[in-house]
Every structure is written in structure tokens, then in C-alpha cells.
C-alpha positions in Angstrom: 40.1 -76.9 111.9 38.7 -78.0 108.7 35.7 -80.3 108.6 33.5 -82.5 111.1 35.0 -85.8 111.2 31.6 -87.0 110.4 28.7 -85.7 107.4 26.6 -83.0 108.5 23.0 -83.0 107.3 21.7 -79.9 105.4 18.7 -79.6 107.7 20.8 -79.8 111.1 22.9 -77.3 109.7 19.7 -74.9 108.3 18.7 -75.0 112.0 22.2 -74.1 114.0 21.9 -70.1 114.9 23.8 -67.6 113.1 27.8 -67.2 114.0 28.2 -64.4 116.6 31.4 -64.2 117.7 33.9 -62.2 116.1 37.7 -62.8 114.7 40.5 -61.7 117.3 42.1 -60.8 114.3 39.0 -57.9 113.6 39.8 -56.7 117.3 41.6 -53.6 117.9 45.5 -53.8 119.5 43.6 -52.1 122.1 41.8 -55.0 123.3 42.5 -56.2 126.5 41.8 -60.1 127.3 40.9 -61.2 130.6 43.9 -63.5 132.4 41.5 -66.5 132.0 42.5 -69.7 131.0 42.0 -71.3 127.9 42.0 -74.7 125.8 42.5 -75.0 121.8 40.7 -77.7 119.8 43.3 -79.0 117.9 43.9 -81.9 115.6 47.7 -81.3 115.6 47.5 -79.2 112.5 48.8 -76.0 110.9 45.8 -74.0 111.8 45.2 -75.1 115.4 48.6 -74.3 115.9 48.7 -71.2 114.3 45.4 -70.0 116.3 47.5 -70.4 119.5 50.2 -68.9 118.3 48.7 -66.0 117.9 46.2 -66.5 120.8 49.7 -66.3 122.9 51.4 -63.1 121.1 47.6 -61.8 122.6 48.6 -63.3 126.2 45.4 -65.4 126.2 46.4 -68.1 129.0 46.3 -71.2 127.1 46.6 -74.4 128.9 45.0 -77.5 127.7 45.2 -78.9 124.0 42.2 -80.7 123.4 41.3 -83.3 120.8 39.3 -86.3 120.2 40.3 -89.3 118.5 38.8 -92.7 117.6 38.9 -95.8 120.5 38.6 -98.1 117.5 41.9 -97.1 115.4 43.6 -94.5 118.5 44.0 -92.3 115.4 42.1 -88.9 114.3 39.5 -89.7 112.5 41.1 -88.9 108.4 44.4 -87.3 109.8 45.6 -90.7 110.3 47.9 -88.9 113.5 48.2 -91.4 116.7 46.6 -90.0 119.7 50.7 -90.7 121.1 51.7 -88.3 119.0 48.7 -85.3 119.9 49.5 -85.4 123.5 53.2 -85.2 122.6 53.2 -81.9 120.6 50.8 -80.9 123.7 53.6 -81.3 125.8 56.0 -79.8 124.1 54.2 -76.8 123.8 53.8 -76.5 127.0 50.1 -78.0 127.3 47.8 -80.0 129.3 46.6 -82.6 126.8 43.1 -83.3 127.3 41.8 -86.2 124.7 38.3 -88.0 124.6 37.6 -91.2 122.7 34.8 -91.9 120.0 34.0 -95.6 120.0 31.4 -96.7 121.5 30.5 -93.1 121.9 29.8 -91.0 119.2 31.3 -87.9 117.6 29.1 -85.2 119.5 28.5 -86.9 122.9 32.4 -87.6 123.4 33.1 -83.7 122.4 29.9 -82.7 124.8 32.0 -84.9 127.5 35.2 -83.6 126.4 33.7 -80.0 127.0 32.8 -80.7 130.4 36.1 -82.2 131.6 37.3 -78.6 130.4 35.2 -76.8 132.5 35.8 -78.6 135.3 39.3 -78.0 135.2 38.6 -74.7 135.2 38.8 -73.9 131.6 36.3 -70.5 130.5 36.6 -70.4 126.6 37.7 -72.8 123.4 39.9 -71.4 121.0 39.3 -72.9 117.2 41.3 -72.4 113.7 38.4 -72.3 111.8 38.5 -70.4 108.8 35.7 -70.0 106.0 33.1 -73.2 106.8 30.1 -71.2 108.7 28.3 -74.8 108.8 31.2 -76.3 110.9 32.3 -73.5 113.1 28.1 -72.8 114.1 27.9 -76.4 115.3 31.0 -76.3 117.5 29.9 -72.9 118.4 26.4 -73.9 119.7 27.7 -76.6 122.0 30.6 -74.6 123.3 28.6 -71.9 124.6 25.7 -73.9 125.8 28.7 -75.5 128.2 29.0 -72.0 129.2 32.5 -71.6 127.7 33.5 -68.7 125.7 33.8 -69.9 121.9 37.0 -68.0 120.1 37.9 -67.3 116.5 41.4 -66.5 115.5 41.5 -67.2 111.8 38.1 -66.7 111.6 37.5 -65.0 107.7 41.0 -64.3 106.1 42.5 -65.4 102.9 43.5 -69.2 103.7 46.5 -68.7 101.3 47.5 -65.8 103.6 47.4 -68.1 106.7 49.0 -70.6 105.2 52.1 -68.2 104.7 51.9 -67.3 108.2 52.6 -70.9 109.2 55.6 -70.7 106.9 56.9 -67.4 108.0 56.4 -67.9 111.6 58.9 -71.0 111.5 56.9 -73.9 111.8 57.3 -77.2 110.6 54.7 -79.5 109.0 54.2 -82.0 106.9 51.0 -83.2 104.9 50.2 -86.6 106.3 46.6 -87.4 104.8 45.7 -86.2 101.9 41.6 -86.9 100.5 41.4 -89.4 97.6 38.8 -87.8 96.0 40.5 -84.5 96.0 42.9 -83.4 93.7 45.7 -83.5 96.5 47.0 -86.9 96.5 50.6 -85.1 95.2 50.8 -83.3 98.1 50.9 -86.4 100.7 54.5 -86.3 102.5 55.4 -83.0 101.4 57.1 -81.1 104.4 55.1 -77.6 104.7 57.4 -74.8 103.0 57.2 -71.9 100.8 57.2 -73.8 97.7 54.3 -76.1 98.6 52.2 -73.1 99.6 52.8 -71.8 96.0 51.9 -75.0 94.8 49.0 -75.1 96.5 47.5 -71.8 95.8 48.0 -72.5 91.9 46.7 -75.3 92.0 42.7 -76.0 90.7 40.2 -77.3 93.1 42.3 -76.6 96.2 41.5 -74.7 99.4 45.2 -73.8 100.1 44.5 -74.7 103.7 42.7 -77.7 103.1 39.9 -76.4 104.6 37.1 -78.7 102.7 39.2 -81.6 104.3 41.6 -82.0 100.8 44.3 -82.7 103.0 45.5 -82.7 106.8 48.8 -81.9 108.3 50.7 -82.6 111.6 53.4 -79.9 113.3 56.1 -81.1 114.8 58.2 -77.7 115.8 58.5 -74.0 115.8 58.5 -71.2 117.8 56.2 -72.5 120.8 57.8 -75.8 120.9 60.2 -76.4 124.2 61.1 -79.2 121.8 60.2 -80.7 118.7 58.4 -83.5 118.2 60.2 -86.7 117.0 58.7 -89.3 114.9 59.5 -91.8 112.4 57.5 -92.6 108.9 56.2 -96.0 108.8 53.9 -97.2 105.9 51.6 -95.5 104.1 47.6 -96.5 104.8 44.4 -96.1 103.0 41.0 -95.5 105.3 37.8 -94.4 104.5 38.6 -92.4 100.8 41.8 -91.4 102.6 45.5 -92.2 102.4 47.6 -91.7 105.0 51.2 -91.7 106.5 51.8 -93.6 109.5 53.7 -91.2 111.8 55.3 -93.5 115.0 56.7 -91.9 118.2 60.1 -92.6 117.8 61.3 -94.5 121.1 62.5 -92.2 123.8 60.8 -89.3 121.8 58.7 -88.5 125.5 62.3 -87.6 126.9 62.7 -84.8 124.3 59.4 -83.2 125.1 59.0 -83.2 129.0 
């Protein structure tokens, strides 16, 4: 998780209660997790994927990915990623995919109703890879636990270039498919996600080396929870609201490689 695909206004933000959950990682070895299940937020990214990766080497019981894209395009909102291709890598991780539309609705009423298909399924908490953004993770936070769901942290505070060696070292593979014109990460679009774009990254000026102010957005395609990877192909490159983008298309037959 990085940013709200939409601006949040100073006051709403001023108003959201303080962040009270703390980071698995803070927790003790010790701490035992009730066999409950669980859904992650993700966008397809690095850190939504590396939140359940590590929510499963702590046996949470993860079962749905959830993620809302826009009616409109059939895209997430400045990831450029087709909705196709989230309930893919859902699949082949082994997950439920559970997506909601924007368009007509907006932003927070689709997540609200996204929220409540969760809980009806029997879903009890929401597991998020936010990292440093207090702003962001309070107002995803509020309406979590106002649907009675648990609301979990799993990167929650630690060095972003840390996490982003993680992803490395773990064994997954990403590449950076939107990068933020007005950032200084337009290099970076179409670079596959390896040790020597993390140094890059955490030399380089202006740069959260996860991208968490939204610089740039990545989309995983295998690793170590995959049953499979994900195959795509690279189409042309797109330019949307301040953003450029790669055009990732499910290859044809791609759904046989992930069932």
C-alpha cells in the first residue's frame, strides 16, 4: 500500500483518530494468532505481497485478496494493472479474489461495500502493507474496524529500503509498471525488481525506495507463494492522469497456468 487512489483533504485527515494497532513485526515469536480467516488489500504489488508473505510464515489463514479497481478503465486507479491480471495472481496464490468497482460509485463507498462482502463471507480482519503514511493507513483503519473487522499491520514502521530487500531476498519477481510523472522515477518504469534497482533506488534523491508517496507502482508475478507464476505480455506504454504506464495483457491461456 502506498497512497489513496484519490487526494485526501488536510481537515479529513486532522479529524481520523490516532493509529492503534500495532506492527506484527513489534510482536513477540511468542504470539499466538487465532485460526481466523483473513483477506489482504492488495494492489498486486511488492508490499501487499510481502505483508502476506509474512502474514503466512505467522499461519494467519489468509483467503481472499481484495482490491478495487476502476469500472471506467478496468484498471487500478495509477497502477495501470488490469483487474484480469489482480484476480490472476489471486489465484495463483492460492486466493479468493474479491474485487469491487469505482464508477459510478466512488472510492470510499465501493471499499465500504467491498468491506461488507468480506464479512459476509466470513472474513474477521484486513491485512495492509502500509508502511510510514499515518494519514493513509488511519483512514483505512477507521472504516475497517467500524465493519467490525480486525485491521492488521505487517510492515507497519520499518526502513522501506529494508522491505524492499526483503522482496528481493525472499525470491519474488516484480517489475515497475507505473511510475509518477512528476516524480523523479520516470527511469525506473519497466525495470524488473532486483538487487540492483533497490540500490538504485535507495541512492537516488527524492525517492521513497518503496514508492510509498505513490513515485512508482509495481505488479508481482511469482515467488515463493505462487502455485504458478503469472504470465503476461507487455503491450504499449500509456500516459493517465500525471502517470505513465505499461500495459500488462494476460497472455492467452495464461488462466490454465494458475488454476
Amino acid at each position: 500500500m502506498r497512497s489513496l487512489p484519490f487526494p485526501l483533504r488536510r481537515s479529513e485527515s486532522t479529524q481520523l483518530p490516532p493509529v492503534r494497532s500495532r506492527p506484527l513485526a513489534a510482536q513477540g515469536p511468542a504470539d499466538i494468532f487465532p485460526p481466523v480467516p483473513y483477506a489482504v488489500m492488495s494492489s498486486a504489488g511488492k508490499d501487499c505481497t510481502l505483508a502476506l508473505d509474512r502474514a503466512r510464515r505467522r499461519k494467519l489463514d489468509v483467503r481472499w485478496l481484495a482490491n478495487i479497481y476502476e469500472a471506467n478503465t478496468g484498471r487500478v486507479r495509477f497502477h495501470g494493472v488490469r483487474h484480469a491480471l489482480v484476480e490472476a495472481q489471486a489465484r495463483a496464490l492460492g486466493l479468493e479474489p474479491v474485487l469491487r468497482a469505482t464508477h459510478p460509485d466512488p472510492f470510499e463507498t465501493a471499499f465500504e461495500r467491498l468491506l461488507a462482502d468480506l464479512a459476509a463471507r466470513g472474513c474477521t480482519g484486513v491485512i495492509f502493507g502500509n508502511i510510514h503514511l499515518a494519514d493513509v493507513r488511519a483512514w483505512y483503519e477507521q472504516r475497517v474496524r467500524a465493519m467490525g473487522l480486525e485491521h492488521v499491520e505487517l510492515l507497519w514502521g520499518e526502513p522501506a529500503i529494508e522491505l524492499l530487500y526483503e522482496v528481493v531476498e525472499r525470491g519474488y519477481h516484480g517489475l515497475v509498471v507505473s511510475v509518477n510523472l512528476k516524480e523523479p522515477a520516470t527511469a525506473f518504469l519497466g525495470r524488473e525488481l532486483d538487487a540492483d534497482l533497490v540500490t538504485e533506488l535507495g541512492i537516488t534523491d527524492d525517492i521513497d525506495p518503496c514508492g510509498e508517496r505513490g513515485e512508482f507502482h509495481t505488479f508481482v508475478s511469482d515467488g515463493p507463494e505462487f502455485r504458478a507464476p503469472v504470465r503476461f505480455d507487455i503491450g504499449e506504454t500509456l500516459e493517465v492522469e500525471d502517470h505513465r504506464f505499461l500495459d500488462l495483457i494476460p497472455t492467452v491461456g495464461a488462466e490454465l497456468s494458475v488454476s
